[in-house]
C-alpha positions in Angstrom: -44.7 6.2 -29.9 -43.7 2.5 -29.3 -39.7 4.0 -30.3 -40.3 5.6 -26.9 -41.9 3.0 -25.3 -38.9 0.7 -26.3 -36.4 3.3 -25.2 -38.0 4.0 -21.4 -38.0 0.2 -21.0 -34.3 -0.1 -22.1 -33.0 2.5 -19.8 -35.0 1.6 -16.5 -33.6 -2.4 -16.9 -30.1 -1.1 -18.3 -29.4 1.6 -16.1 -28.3 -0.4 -13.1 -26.2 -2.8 -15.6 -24.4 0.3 -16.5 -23.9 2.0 -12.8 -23.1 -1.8 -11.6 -20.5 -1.8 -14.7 -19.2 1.8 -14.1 -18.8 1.0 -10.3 -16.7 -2.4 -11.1 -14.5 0.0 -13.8 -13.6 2.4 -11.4 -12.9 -0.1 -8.9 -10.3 -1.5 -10.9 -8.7 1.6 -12.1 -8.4 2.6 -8.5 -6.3 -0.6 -7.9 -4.0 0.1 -10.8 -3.2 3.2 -10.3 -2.4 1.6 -6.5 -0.1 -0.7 -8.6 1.7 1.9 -10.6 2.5 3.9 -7.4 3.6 0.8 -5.7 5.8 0.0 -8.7 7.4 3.3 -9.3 8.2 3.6 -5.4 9.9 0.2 -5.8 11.6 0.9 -8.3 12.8 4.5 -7.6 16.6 4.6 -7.0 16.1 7.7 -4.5 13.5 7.5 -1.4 11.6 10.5 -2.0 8.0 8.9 -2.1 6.3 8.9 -5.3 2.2 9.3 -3.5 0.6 11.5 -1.3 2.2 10.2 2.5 -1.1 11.6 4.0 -3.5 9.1 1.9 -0.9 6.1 1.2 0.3 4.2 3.4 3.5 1.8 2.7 4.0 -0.8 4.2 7.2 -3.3 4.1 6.4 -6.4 5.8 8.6 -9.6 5.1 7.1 -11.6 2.8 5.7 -8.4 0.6 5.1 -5.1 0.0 2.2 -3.2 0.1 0.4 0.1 -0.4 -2.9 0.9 0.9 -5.5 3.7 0.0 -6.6 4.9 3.3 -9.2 6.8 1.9 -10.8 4.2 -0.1 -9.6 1.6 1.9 -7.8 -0.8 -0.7 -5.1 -2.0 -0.7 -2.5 -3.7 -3.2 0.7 -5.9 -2.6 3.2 -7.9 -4.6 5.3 -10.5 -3.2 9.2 -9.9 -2.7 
């Protein structure tokens, strides 16, 4: 009985710790796999685009380049 007790009071104070954490997580995967598509794109000798033209947008400007999620409205740039 106080195994269960124990157990409800552990998930109803670490269950938003978790979501907060998971939330964070996929947050920064989402802005590395920004990266790696910005890298392989610079690096690519040819110009076909290595993302999805209709959700990234590229952008060249002149100090750096960038690529932005325009569905989940991040974006990630490097300097030149």
């Amino acid at each position: 009985m106080l195994s269960i007790f124990i157990i409800m009071l552990l998930s109803g104070t670490l269950l938003p710790l978790v979501t907060s954490l998971n939330k964070n997580i996929e947050k920064e995967h989402n802005k590395i796999k920004l990266y790696q598509l910005l890298y392989q794109t610079i690096q690519s000798p040819s110009d076909d685009f290595k993302y999805d033209v209709n959700r990234y947008k590229y952008l060249n400007l002149k100090n750096q380049i960038c690529l932005e999620d325009e569905m989940k409205n991040e974006k990630v740039c490097v300097k030149k």
